[in-house]
Structures are given as C-alpha cells and as structure tokens.
FISESE-840349 format. One record per residue (C-alpha): residue number from 1; residue in three letters; chain; x, y, z. Coordinates in pm, 1 decimal, padded with zeros to 6 digits, always signed. Example, Ala and Ser with C-alpha at 12.3 -4.5 7.8 and 13.67 -1.06 7.14 Angstrom:
<nodes>
[1, "ALA", "A", [+01230.0, -00450.0, +00780.0]]
[2, "SER", "A", [+01367.0, -00106.0, +00714.0]]
</nodes>
This chain:
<nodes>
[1, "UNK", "A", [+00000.0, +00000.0, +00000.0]]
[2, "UNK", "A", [+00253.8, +00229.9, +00094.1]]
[3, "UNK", "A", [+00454.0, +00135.2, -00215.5]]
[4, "UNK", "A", [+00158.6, +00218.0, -00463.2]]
[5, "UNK", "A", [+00089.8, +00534.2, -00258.1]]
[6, "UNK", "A", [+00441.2, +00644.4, -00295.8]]
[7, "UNK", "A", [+00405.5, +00602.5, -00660.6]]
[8, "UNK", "A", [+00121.1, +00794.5, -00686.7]]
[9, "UNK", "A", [+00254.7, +01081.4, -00502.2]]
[10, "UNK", "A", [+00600.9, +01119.4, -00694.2]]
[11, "UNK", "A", [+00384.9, +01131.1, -01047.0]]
[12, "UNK", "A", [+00141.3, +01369.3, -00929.1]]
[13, "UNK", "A", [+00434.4, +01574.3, -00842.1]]
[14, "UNK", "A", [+00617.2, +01523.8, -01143.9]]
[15, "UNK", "A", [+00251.0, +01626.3, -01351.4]]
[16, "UNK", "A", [+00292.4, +01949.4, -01147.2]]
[17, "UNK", "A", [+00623.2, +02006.4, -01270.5]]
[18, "UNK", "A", [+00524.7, +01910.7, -01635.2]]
[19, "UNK", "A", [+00238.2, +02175.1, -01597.9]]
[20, "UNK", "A", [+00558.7, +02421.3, -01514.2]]
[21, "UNK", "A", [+00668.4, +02567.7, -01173.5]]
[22, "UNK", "A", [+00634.3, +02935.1, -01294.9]]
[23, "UNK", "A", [+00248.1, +02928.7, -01421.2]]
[24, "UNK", "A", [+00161.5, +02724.3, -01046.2]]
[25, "UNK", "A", [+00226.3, +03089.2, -00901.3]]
[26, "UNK", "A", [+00000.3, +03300.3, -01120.6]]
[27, "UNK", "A", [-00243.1, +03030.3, -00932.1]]
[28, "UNK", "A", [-00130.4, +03046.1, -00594.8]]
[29, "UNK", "A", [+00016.0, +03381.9, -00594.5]]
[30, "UNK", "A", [+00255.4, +03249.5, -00403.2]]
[31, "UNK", "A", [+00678.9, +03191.2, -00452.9]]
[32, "UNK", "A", [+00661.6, +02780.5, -00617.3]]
[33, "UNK", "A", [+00993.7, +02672.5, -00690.1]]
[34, "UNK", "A", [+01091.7, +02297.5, -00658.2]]
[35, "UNK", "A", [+01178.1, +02289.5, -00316.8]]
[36, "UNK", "A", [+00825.5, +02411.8, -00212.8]]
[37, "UNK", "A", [+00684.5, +02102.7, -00463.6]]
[38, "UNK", "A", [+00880.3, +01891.2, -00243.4]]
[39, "UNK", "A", [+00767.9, +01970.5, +00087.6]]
[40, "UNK", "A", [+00415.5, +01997.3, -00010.9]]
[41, "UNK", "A", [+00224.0, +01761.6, +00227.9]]
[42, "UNK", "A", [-00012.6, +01501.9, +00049.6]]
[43, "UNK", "A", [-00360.8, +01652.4, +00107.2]]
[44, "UNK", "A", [-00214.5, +02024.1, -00021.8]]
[45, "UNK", "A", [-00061.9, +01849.0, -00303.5]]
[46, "UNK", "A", [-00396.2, +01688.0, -00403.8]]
[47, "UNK", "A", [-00538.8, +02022.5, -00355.6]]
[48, "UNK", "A", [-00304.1, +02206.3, -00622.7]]
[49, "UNK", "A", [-00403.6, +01951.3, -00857.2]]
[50, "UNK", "A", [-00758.2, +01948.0, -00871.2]]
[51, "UNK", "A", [-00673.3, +02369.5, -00919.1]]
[52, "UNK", "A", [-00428.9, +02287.8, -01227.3]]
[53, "UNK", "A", [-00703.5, +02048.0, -01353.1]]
[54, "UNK", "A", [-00438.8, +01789.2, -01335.7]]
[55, "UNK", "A", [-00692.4, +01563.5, -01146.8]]
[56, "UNK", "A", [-01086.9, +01583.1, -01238.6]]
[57, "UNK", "A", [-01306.5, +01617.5, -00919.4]]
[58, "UNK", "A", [-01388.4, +01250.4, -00876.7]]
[59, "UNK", "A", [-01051.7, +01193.8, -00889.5]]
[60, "UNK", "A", [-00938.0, +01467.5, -00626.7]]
[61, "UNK", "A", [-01247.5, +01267.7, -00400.6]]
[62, "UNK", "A", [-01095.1, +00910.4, -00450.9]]
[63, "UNK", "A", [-00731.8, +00995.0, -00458.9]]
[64, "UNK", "A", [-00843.3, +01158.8, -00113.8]]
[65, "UNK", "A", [-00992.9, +00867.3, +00024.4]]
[66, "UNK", "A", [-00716.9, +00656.9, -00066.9]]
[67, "UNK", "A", [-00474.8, +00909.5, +00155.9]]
[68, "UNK", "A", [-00692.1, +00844.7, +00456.1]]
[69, "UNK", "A", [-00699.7, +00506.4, +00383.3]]
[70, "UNK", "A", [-00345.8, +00472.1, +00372.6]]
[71, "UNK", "A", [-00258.0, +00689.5, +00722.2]]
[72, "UNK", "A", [-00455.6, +00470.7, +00883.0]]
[73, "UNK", "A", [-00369.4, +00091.2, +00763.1]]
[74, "UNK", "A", [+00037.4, +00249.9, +00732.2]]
[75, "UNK", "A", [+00333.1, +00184.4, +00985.1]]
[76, "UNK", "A", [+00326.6, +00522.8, +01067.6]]
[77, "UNK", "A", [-00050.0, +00519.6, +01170.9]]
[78, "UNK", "A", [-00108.2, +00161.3, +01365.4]]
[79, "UNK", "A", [-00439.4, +00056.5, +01341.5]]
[80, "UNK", "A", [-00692.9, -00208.5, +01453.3]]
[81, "UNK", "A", [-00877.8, -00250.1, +01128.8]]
[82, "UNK", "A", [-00775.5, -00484.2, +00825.0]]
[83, "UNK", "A", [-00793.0, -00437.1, +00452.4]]
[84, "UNK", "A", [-01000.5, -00731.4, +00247.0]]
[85, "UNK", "A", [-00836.0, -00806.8, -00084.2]]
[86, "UNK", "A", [-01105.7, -00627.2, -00256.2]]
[87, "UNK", "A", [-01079.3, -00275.3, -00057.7]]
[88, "UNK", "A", [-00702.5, -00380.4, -00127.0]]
[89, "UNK", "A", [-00760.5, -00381.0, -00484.7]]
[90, "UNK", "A", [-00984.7, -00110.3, -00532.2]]
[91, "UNK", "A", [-00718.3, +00130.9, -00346.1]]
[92, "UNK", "A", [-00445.3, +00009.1, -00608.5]]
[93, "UNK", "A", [-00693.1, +00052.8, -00920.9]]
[94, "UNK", "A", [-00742.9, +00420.5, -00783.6]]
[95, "UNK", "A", [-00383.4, +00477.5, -00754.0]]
[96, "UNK", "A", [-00307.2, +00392.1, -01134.6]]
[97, "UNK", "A", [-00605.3, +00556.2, -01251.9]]
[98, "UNK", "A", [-00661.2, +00851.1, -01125.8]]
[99, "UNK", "A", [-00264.4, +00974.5, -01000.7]]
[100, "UNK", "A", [-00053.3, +00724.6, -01206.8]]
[101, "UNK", "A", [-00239.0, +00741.2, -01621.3]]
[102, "UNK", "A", [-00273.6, +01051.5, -01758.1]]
[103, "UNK", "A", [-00645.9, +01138.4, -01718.0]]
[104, "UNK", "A", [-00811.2, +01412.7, -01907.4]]
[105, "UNK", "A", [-01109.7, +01629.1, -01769.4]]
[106, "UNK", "A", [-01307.4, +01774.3, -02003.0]]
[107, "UNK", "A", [-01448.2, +01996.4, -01767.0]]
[108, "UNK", "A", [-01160.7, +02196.6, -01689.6]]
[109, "UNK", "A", [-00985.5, +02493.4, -01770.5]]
[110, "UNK", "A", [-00649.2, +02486.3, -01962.9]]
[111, "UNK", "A", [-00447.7, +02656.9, -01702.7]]
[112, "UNK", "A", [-00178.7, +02732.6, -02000.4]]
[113, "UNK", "A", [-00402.6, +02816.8, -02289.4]]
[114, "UNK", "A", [-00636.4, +03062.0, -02041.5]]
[115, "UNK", "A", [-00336.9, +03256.7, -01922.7]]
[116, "UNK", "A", [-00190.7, +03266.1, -02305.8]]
[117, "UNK", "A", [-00465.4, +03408.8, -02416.0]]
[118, "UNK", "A", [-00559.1, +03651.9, -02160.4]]
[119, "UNK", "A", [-00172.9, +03837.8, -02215.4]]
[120, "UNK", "A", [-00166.8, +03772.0, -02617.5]]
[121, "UNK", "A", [-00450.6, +04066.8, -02734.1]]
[122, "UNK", "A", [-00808.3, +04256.6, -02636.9]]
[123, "UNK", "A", [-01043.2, +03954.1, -02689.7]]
[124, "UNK", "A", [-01272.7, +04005.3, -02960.5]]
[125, "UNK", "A", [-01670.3, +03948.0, -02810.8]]
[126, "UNK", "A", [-01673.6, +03580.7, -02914.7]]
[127, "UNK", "A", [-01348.4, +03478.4, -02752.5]]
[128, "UNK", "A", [-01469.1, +03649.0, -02429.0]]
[129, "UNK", "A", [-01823.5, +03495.1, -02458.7]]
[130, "UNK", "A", [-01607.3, +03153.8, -02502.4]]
[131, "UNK", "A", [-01400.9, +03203.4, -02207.1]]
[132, "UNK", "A", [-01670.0, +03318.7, -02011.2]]
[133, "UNK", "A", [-01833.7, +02976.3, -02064.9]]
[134, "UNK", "A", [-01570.2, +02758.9, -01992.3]]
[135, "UNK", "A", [-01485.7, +02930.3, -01642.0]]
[136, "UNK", "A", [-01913.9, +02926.3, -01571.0]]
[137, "UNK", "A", [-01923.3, +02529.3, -01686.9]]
[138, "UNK", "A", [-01588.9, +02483.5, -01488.6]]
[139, "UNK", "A", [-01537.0, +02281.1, -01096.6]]
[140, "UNK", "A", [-01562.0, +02552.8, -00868.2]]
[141, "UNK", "A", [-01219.6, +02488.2, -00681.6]]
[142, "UNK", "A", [-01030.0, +02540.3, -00989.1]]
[143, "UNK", "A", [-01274.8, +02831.4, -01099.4]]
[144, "UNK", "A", [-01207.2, +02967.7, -00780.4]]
[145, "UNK", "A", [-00789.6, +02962.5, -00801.7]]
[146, "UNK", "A", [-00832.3, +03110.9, -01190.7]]
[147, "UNK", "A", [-01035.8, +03462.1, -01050.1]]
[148, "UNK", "A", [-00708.5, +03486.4, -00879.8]]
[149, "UNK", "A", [-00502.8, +03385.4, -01115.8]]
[150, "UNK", "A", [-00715.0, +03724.7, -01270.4]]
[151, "UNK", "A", [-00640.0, +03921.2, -01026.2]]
[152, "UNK", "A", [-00230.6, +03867.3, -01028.5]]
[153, "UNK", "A", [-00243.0, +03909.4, -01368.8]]
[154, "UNK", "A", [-00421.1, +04262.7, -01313.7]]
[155, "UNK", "A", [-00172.3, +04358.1, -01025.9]]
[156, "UNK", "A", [+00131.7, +04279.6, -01207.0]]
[157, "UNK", "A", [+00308.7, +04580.7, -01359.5]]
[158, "UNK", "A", [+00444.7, +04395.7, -01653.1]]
[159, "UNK", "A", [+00102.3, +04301.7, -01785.3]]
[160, "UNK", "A", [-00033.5, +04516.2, -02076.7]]
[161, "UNK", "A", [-00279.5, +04718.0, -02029.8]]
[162, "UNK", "A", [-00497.6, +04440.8, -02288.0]]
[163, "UNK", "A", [-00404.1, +04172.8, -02052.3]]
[164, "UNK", "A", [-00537.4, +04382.3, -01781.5]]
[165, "UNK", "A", [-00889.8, +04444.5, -01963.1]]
[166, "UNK", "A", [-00908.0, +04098.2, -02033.8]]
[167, "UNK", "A", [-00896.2, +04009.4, -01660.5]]
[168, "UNK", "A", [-01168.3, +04249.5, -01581.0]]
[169, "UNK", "A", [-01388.5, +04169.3, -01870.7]]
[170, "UNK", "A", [-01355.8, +03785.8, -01787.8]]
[171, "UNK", "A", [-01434.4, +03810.5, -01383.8]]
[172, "UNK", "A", [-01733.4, +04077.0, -01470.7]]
[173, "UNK", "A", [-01982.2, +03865.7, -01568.3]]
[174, "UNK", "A", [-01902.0, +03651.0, -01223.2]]
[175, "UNK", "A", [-01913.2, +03932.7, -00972.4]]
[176, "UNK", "A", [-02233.2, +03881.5, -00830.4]]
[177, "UNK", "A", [-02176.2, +03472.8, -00794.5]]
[178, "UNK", "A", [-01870.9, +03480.4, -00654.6]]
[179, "UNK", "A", [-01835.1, +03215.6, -00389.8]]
[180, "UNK", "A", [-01762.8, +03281.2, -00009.0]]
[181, "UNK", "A", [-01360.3, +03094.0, -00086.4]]
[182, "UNK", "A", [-01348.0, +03367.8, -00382.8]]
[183, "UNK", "A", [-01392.6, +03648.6, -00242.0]]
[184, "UNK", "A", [-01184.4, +03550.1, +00102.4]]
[185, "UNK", "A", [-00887.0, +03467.8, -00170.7]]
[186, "UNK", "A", [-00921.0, +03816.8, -00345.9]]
[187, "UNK", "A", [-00936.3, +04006.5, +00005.8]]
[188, "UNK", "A", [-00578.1, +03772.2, +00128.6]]
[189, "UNK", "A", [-00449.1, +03856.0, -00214.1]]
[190, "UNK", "A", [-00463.4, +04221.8, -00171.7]]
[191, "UNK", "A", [-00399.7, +04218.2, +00183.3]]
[192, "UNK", "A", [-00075.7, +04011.9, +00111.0]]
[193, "UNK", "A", [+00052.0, +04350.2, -00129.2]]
[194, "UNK", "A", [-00018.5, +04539.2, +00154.0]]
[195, "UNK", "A", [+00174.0, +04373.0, +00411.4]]
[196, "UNK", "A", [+00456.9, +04366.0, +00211.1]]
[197, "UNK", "A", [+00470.9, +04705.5, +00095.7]]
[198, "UNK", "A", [+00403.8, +04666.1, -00266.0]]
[199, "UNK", "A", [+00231.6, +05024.3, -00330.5]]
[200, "UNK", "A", [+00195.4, +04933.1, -00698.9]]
[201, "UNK", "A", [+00003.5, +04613.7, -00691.0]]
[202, "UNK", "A", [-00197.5, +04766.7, -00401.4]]
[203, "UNK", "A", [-00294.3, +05007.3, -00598.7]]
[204, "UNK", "A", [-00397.7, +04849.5, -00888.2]]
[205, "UNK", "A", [-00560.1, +04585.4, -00673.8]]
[206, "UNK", "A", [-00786.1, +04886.1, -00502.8]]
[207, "UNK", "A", [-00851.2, +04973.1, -00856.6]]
[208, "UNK", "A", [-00957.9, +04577.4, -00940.8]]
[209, "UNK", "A", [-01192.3, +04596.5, -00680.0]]
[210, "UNK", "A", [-01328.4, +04870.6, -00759.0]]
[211, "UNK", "A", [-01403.5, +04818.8, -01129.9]]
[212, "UNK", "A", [-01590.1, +04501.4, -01021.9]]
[213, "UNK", "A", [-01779.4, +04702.1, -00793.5]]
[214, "UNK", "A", [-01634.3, +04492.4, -00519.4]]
[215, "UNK", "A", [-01495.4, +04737.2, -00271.4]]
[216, "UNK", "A", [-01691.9, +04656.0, -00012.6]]
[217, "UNK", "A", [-01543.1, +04360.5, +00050.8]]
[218, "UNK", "A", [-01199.3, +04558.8, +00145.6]]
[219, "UNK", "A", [-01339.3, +04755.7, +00484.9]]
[220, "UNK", "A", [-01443.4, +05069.7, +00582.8]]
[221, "UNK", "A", [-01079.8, +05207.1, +00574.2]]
[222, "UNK", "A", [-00960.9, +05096.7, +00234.5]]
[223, "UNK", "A", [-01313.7, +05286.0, +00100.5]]
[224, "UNK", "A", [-01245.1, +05584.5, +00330.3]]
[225, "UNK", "A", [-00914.2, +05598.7, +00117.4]]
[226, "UNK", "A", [-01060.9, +05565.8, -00235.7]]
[227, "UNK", "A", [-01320.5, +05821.9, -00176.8]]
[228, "UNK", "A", [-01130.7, +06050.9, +00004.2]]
[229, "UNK", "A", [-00852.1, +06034.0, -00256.7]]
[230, "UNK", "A", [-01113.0, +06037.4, -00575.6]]
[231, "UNK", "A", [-01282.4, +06371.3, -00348.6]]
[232, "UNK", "A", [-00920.8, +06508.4, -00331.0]]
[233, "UNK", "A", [-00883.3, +06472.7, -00691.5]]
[234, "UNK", "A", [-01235.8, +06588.0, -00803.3]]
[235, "UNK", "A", [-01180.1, +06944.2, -00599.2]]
[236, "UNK", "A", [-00731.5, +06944.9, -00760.9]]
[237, "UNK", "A", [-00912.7, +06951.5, -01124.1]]
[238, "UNK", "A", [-01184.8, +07233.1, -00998.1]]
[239, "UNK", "A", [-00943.6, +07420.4, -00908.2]]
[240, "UNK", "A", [-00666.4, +07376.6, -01207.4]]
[241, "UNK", "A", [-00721.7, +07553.3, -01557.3]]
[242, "UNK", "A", [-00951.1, +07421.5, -01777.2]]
[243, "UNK", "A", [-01124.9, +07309.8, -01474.8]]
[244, "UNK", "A", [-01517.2, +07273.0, -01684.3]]
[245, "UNK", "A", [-01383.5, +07076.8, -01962.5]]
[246, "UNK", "A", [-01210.8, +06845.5, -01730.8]]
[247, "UNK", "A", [-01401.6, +06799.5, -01435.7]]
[248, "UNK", "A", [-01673.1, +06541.8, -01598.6]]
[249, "UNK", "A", [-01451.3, +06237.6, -01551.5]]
[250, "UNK", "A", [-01345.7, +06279.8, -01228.8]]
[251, "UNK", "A", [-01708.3, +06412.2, -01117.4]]
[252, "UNK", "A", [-01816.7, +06052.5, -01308.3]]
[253, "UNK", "A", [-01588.1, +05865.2, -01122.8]]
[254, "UNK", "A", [-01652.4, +06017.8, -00768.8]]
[255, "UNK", "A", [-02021.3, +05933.6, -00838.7]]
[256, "UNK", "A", [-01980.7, +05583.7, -00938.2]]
[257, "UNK", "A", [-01793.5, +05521.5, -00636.5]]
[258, "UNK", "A", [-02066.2, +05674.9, -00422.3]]
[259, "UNK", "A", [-02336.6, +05470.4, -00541.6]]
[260, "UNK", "A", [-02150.9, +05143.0, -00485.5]]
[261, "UNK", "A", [-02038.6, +05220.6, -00129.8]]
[262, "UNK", "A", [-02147.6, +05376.4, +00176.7]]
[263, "UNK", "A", [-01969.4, +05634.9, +00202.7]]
[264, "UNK", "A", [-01761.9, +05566.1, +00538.4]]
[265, "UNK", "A", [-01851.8, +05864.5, +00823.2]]
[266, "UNK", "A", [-01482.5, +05939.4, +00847.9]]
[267, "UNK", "A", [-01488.8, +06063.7, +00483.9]]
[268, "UNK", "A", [-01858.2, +06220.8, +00430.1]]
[269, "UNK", "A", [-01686.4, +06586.8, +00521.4]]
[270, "UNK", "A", [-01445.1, +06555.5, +00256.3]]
[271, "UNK", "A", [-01694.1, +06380.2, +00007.1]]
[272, "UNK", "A", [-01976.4, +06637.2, +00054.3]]
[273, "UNK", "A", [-01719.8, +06943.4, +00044.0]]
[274, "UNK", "A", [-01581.4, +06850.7, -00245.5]]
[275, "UNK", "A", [-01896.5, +06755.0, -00436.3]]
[276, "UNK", "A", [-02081.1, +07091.5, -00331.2]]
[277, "UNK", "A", [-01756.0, +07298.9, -00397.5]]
[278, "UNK", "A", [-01752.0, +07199.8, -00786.8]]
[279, "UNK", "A", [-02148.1, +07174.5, -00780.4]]
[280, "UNK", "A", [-02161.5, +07558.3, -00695.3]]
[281, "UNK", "A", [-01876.9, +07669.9, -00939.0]]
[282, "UNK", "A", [-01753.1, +08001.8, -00945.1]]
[283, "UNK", "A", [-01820.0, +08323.8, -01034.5]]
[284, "UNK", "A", [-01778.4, +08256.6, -01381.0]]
[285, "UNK", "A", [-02010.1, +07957.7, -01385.2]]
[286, "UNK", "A", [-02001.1, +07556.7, -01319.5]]
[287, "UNK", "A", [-01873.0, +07228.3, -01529.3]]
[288, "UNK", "A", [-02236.9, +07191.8, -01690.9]]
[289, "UNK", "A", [-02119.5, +06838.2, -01819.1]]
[290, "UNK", "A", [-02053.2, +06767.5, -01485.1]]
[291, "UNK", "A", [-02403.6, +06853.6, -01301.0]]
[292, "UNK", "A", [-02565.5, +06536.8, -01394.3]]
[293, "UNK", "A", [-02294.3, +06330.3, -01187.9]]
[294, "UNK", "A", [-02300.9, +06633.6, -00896.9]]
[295, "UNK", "A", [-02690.1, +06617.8, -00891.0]]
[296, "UNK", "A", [-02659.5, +06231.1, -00880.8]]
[297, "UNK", "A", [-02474.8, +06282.7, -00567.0]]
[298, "UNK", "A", [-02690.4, +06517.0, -00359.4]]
[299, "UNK", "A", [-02996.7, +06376.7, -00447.6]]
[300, "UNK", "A", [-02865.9, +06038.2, -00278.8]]
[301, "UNK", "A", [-02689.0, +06230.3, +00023.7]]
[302, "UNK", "A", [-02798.1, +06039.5, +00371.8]]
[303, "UNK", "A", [-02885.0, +06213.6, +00635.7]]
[304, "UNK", "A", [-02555.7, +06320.0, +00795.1]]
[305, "UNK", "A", [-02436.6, +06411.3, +00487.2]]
[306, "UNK", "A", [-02722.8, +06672.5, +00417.0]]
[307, "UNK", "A", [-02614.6, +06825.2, +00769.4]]
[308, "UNK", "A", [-02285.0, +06849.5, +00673.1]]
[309, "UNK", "A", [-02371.2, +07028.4, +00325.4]]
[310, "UNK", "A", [-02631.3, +07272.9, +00511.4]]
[311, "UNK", "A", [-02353.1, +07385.9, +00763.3]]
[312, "UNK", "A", [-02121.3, +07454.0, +00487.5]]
[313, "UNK", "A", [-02291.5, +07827.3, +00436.5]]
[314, "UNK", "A", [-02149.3, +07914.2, +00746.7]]
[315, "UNK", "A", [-01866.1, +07738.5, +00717.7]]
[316, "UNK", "A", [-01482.4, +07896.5, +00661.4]]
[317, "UNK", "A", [-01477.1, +07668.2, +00347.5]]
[318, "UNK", "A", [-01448.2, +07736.4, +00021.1]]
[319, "UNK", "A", [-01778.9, +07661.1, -00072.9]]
[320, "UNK", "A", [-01933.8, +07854.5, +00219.2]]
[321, "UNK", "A", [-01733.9, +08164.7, +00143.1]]
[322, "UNK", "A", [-01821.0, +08147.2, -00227.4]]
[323, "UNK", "A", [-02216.0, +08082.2, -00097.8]]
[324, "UNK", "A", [-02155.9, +08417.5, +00128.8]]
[325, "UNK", "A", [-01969.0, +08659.9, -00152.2]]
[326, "UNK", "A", [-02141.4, +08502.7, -00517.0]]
[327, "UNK", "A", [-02462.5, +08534.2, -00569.1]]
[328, "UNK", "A", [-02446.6, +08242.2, -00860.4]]
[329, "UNK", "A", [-02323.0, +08022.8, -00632.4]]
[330, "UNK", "A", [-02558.5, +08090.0, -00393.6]]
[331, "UNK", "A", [-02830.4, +08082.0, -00627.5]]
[332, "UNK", "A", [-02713.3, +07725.2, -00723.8]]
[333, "UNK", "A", [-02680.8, +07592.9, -00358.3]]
[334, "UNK", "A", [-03018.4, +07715.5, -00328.1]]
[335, "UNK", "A", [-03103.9, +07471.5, -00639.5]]
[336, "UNK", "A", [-02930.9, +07189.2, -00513.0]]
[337, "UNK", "A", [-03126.2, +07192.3, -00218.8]]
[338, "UNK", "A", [-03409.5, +07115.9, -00376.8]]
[339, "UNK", "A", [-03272.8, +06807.4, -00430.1]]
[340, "UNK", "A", [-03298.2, +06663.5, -00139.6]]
[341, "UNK", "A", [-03542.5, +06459.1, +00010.0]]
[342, "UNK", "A", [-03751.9, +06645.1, +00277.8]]
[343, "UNK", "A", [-03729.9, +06278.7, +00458.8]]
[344, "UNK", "A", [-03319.5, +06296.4, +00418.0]]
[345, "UNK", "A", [-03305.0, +06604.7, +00637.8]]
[346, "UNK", "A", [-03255.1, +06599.4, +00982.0]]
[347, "UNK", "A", [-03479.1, +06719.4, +01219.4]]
[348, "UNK", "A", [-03242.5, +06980.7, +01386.0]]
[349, "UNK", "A", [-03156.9, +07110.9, +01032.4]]
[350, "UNK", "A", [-03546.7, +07120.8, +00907.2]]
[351, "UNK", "A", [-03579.4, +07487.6, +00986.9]]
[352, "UNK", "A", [-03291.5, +07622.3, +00732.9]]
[353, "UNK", "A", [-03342.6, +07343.5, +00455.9]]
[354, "UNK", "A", [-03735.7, +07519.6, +00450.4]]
[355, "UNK", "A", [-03582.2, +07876.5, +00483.5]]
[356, "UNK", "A", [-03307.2, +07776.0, +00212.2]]
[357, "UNK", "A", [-03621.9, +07612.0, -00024.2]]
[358, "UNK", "A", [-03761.8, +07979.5, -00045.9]]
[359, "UNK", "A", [-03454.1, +08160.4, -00164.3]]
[360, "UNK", "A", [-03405.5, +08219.6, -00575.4]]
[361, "UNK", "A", [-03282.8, +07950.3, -00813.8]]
[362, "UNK", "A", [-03227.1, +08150.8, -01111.4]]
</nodes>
C-alpha cells in the first residue's frame, strides 16, 4: 500500500512540474519553486491539482480517500482494522487511474491556454463569450484559483494594459456569484501587497476591486481611502485651468464610487465638500457636463451628509465663502437643495433646509 501510494505521489508531483513551476504561481500567488513542490504535504498536493485540472473532481475525491486510507492501515498510523483483498484492490486501481495514467477532464480549464490568451490581445466578443463559458461550466475549486489567477495578472506591472482588460472583462460577468472561498482569496491577495509594501500592486488591486464594484469587501478604511482620494482629486481639477472641460470624468468617477459604497462617516466631510464645492462653481459659472454626476450625488446624500452640506454656508470653506460673496453660487446651492429629500433632512436642520427652499434659483 505504501509502495503504490508512494508512486502515486512522486507522479502527481512530477505532472505538477510538467504543468511548469512558474504558471503554479500566477495560481497560488505564491513563490513555487521545486523545493516548495517537495515539501508539499499530500492533502495540499492533491489540492493544487484538482486547481491545475491535473486531477478531475472525482478523482481529487478518490485519490483523497485513498490518503486516509493509507494513514490509517500504514506503519506510521497503527491501526486495529484490516484491509479485504477487494478494498485492497480497489485502493491500487485508484492509484493507477486517477494519479498514475494521464487522465483528461473535459471539464476543466487549460491553465496554459487561459493565461496565453488573456496576455496575447483585447479579446474580440466571441473569444470572451467563449471564455466566459468555460470558467461558468468549470469545478468551482479550480474556478475559484483562476479569478485569482485574474487578479495577479491585473496587479502585475508587466502586464499590458490588454491583458489587464481581459482580466476584468472575464471576472465581470461573475461578480455577483462569486463564492464565499473567492472572495476571502481576493481580500488575502490584496492584503498580502499590503503587508509587504508593494504600493503598486496595491494600488492596482484597489482599482480591481473597484471596477468590479467589489470594494466593499476591502473595509471601511480601504473605502475611506478611495473616496477621500477620488474627493481630493475631483476638488485638484476644480481648481486647475480648464477646470469645466475636465471635471466630468473625475465628477463621473466620484459618483460611481458613491453609489456602490457607503460612504464611510470618516470621509462624508471631505466627500460632501468637495462635491458641493464643484457643484456651486464660481463666479464665472459651473462644469455643466458635470451637473448630472453632482446632482446624482446630492440627491442620494444620507442624512448626515445633508447636515454636513447645510452647515457649509457658514462654514470657513471654500464653498461657504463662495455661498456668502457670489450670488451664482448661492443661487445654485439654493437649487441643489431642492434636491434633497424632505425625509433625508434631519430634524435639527429642518428649519434652514425650509428657509433655504424659499430663496431664488435663477
């Protein structure tokens, strides 16, 4: 037993090594070299090949069994119970079939082929809707370990920038499935760039998340630092040259963001102020390709937030000095109050959202 065990072990490892040592880490997104192979303990190894598709999923489940079965009838694991001839048998013909021949699983991904294509060019919509179908018809495990395998691929600065569209168009369609063991991998993926230090990939793996509409799953303080920093941003370009022309896509982004998260009550002051700053404009006038993303905003301001835009008028902000000295920005604060919810307003700030409802618009 131990003998056919033994055998089974060294050519799953060798399959691993055929597969190649280098594309096993776009998997685990972790250093694989040979001497990590090596110490691999059974049960992981028979883990990283169900994820390479090197095993199909009945044969992960009976090579499995067979590992119990052999720590418990082995000299290393004394035991009372006895193997029949035919348990004996049916251990060996699981051995040789599903570890020691080469067994193909039609159901699987081609580790090799997927990552290929992702790097080689933008996928045209039928290779995508291909891809897309082979990943949905996939075993989960191994459909799990390829969303990371995504996700490395869009943190690492040598991909292209078609590489890194190709990762986000492929996990899209999935975002809304993903599994419990997905999302916890994602989450220790990006956490692992931040404990190490590695500013670039956590940046672009903020960015992932965000794309996929997924930020939520990184905290309160990792979306206290993307809307803070797209806020910061939003109010640099108000208050550059050119600011009208320019503002839409930052006022577009700062919007999306807001209507995917909760905006975190550490960062409403800095959201709000920012939004109303650029929603007011200046003397001269406001980004009027931008309103439709600043209107977007207010009208979906919580409670707390519409406090913290009504105090701004008396505020030593820029928005409340411009309120107190312009009379077109205060004309279009007066607007934008109208776009709030009576419902949204808090009861202690009822009295000047009413007094602010009668002053003129135009």
């Amino acid at each position: 037993m131990n003998y056919a065990w033994n055998a089974a072990v060294v050519e799953l490892r060798e399959k691993v090594r055929r597969f190649g040592l280098t594309v096993v880490h776009h998997v685990t997104a972790k250093t694989f070299d040979e001497a990590t192979l090596v110490d691999l303990k059974d049960a992981d190894l028979l883990s990283l090949c169900l994820k390479l598709n090197l095993v199909s999923e009945d044969g992960y489940f009976f090579l499995d069994q067979c590992r119990d079965t052999r720590n418990n009838f082995s000299a290393a694991h004394p035991s009372m119970g006895s193997l029949d001839e035919d348990e004996f048998l049916v251990f060996l013909s699981r051995c040789s079939r599903h570890a020691l021949s080469m067994e193909d699983n039609p159901r699987g991904v081609d580790i090799h082929a997927f990552v290929a294509a992702i790097k080689a060019s933008r996928f045209a919509p039928e290779q995508l809707h291909t891809w897309v179908q082979r990943l949905e018809q996939t075993f989960e495990a191994q459909r799990d370990a390829l969303f990371g395998t995504l996700h490395g691929i869009y943190c690492d600065p040598s991909s292209g920038e078609e590489a890194r569209v190709n990762a986000l168009d492929v996990c899209g369609p999935f975002r809304e499935t993903l599994s419990p063991h997905s999302k916890s991998e994602l989450v220790d993926r990006h956490q692992g760039y931040r404990a190490s230090g590695d500013d670039v990939k956590s940046k672009a793996s903020s960015q992932f998340f965000e794309k996929l509409g997924l930020l939520s799953l990184l905290g309160e303080s990792e979306i206290h630092l993307v809307i803070t920093t797209a806020s910061g941003n939003l109010l640099s370009v108000h208050n550059a040259m050119n600011n009208f022309y320019n503002e839409p896509p930052f006022a577009q982004r700062l919007e999306y963001l807001a209507s995917q998260n909760r905006v975190p009550a550490t960062a409403q002051q800095v959201f709000v102020e920012s939004v109303i700053t650029c929603a007011i404009g200046n003397p001269y006038g406001v980004s009027h390709a931008a309103m439709p993303s600043y209107e977007k905003m207010v009208k979906s301001f919580s409670p707390n937030e519409v406090a913290i835009m009504l105090n701004l008028t008396d505020s030593p902000t820029v928005a409340g000095k411009n309120i107190q000295t312009y009379g077109r920005c205060r004309k279009m604060f007066a607007y934008l109050v109208t776009l709030i919810a009576a419902t949204s307003v808090p009861t202690n700030w009822k009295a000047r959202y009413d007094w602010w409802l009668t002053q003129p618009k135009n």
